[in-house]
C-alpha positions as a printed Julia matrix, in Angstrom:
200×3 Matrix{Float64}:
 -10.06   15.57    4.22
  -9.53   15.48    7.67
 -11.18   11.92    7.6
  -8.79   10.3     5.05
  -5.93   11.77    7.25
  -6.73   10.33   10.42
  -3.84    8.01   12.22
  -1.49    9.87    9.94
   1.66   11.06   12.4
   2.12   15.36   12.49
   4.91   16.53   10.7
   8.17   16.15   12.71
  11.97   17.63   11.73
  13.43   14.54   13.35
  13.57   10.82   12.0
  12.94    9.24    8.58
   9.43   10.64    7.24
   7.49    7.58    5.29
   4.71    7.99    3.34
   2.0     4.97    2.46
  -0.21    4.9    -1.24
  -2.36    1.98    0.22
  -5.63    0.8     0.2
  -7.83   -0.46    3.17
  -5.12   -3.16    4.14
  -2.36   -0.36    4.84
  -5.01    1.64    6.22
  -5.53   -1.12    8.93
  -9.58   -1.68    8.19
 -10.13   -4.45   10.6
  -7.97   -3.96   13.32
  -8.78   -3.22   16.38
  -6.86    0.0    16.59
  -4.58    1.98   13.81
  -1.45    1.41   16.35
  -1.24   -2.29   15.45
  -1.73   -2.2    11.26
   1.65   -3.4     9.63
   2.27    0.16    8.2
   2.27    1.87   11.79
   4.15   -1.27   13.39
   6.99   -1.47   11.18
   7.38    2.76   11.22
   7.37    2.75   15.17
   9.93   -0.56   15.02
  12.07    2.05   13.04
  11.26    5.32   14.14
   9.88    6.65   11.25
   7.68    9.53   10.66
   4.31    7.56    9.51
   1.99    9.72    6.73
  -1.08    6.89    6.03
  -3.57    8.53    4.02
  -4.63    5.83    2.3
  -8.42    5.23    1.71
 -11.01    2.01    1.54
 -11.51    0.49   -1.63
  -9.04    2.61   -3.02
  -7.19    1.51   -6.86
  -5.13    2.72   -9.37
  -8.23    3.34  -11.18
 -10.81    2.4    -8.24
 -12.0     5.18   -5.84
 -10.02    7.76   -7.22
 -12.62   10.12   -7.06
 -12.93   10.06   -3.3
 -10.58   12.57   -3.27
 -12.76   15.01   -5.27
  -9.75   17.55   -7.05
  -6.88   16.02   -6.29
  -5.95   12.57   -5.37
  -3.55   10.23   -3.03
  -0.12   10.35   -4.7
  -0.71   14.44   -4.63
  -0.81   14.08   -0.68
   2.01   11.8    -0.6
   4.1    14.45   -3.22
   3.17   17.55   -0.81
   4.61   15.47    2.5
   7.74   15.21    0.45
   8.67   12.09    1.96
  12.17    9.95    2.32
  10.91    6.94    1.46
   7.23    6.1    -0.6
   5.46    2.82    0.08
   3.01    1.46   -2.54
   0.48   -0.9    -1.87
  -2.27   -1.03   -4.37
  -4.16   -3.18   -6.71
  -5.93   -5.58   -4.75
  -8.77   -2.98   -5.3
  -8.62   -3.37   -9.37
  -9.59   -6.89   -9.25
 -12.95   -5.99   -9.34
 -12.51   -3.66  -12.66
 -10.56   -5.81  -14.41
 -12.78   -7.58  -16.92
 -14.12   -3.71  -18.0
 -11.08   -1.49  -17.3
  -7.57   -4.18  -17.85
  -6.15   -1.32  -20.58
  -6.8     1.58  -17.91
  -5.3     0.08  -14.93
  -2.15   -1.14  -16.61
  -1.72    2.6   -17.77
  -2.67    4.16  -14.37
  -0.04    1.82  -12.93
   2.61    3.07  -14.73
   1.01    6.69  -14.59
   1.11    7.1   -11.03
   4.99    5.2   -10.48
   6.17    7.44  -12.73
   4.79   10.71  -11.18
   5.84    9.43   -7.92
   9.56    8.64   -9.06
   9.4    12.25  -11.22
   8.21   14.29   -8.79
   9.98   12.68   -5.63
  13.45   12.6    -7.17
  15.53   11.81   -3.38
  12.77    9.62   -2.05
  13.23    5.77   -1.98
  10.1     4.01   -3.3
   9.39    0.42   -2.21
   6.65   -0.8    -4.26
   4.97   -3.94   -2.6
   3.45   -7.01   -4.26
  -0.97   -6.28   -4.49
  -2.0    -7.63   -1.49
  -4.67  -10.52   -1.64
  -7.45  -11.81    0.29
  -8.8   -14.73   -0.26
  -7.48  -18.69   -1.09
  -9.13  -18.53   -4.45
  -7.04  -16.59   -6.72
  -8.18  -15.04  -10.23
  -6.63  -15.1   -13.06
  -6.5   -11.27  -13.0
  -4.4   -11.2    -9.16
  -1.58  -12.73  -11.15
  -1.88  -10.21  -14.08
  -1.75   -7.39  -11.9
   0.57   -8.46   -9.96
   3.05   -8.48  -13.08
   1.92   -4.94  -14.5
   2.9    -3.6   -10.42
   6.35   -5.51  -11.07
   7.02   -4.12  -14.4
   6.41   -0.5   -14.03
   7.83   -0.51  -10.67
  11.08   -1.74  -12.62
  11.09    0.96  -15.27
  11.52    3.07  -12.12
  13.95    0.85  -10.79
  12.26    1.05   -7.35
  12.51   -1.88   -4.78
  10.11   -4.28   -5.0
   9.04   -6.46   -2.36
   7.43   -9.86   -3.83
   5.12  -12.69   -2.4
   2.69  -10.25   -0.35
  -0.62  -11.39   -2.0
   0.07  -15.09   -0.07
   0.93  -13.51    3.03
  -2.4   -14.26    4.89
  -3.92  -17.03    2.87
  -4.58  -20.56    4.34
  -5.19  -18.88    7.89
  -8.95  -17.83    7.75
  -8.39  -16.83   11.65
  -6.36  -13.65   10.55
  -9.37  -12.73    9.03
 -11.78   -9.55   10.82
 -15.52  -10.68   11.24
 -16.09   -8.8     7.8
 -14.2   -11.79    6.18
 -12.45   -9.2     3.73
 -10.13   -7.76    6.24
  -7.1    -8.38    8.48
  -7.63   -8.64   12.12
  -4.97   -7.67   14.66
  -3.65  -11.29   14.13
  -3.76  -10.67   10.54
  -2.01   -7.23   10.9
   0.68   -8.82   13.03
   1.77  -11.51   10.76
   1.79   -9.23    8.0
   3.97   -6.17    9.84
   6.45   -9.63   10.76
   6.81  -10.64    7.14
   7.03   -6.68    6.41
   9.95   -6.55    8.68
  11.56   -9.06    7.23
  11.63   -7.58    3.6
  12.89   -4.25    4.9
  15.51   -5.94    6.96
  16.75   -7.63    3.59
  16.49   -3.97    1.68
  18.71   -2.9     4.47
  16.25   -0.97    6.75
């Protein structure tokens, strides 16, 4: 566990304390350092309280069993967080043509426990990220199941972060799936900009 938890900030009485359900691209796989991934720029810009557990390859329904007993929304619950962050789906691309039925459920599933069981937190559910020019047909579908459910909650929802990086193959990390810190940078700017319209 103590893996999955690395870069996450100690617990601290003071300041806003944020918690991030993300995949590799809010756990900054690619960058050069965890200091410069959007999710730790944009806390530090505000001086929140940063808790990033989230995990590589990670879906609603993808790599959920990484956690063995358990699983990522319980570790966001237990920091008991002011405000939530979700990032997934990018993740259950790759299940879609077997699993479409489960990871429209699991969507709602895990929004739902989030809202239920973190009644005074403020969740900010973000658009699936996206990494490539070439879009499937599933990105968009997804991307409207994240919308909907994330409206039943009436959470904010920040829209348009799957284009964020495409066209500029020189925010891309040698791997050619991730961010680099250029990546990372344009992506905690266009963050910033949300939040600043959500008020924060």
């Amino acid at each position: 566990m103590v893996a999955l938890l690395a870069g996450c900030s100690a617990p601290s009485p003071d300041g806003t304390h944020v918690a991030f359900y993300g995949d590799s691209y809010t756990l900054g796989t690619g960058a050069s350092d965890p200091s410069v991934r959007w999710s730790t720029v944009i806390s530090e810009q505000r001086g929140w309280v940063e808790f990033n557990p989230s995990v590589n390859g990670l879906g609603f329904i993808n790599n959920r069993s990484a956690f063995g007993e358990g699983d990522l929304p319980s570790l966001v619950i237990q920091n008991d967080p002011d405000i939530v962050f979700v990032t997934m789906g990018l993740n259950d691309n790759f299940s879609y043509d077997l699993a479409a039925d489960s990871i429209r459920q699991q969507i709602s599933l895990d929004l739902d426990r989030l809202n239920d069981e973190l009644p005074d937190a403020r969740i900010i559910v973000v658009e699936p990220f996206w990494y490539t020019d070439e879009r499937p047909e599933s990105v968009e579908i997804i991307i409207g199941w994240v919308e909907d459910a994330a409206a039943e909650i009436d959470a904010d929802y920040i829209s348009g972060a799957s284009h964020w990086i495409e066209g500029h193959p020189e925010w891309m990390a040698s791997d050619g799936l991730h961010p680099n810190d250029e990546g990372y940078a344009e992506m905690a700017r266009r963050m910033d900009a949300e939040l600043k319209n959500l008020g924060l």
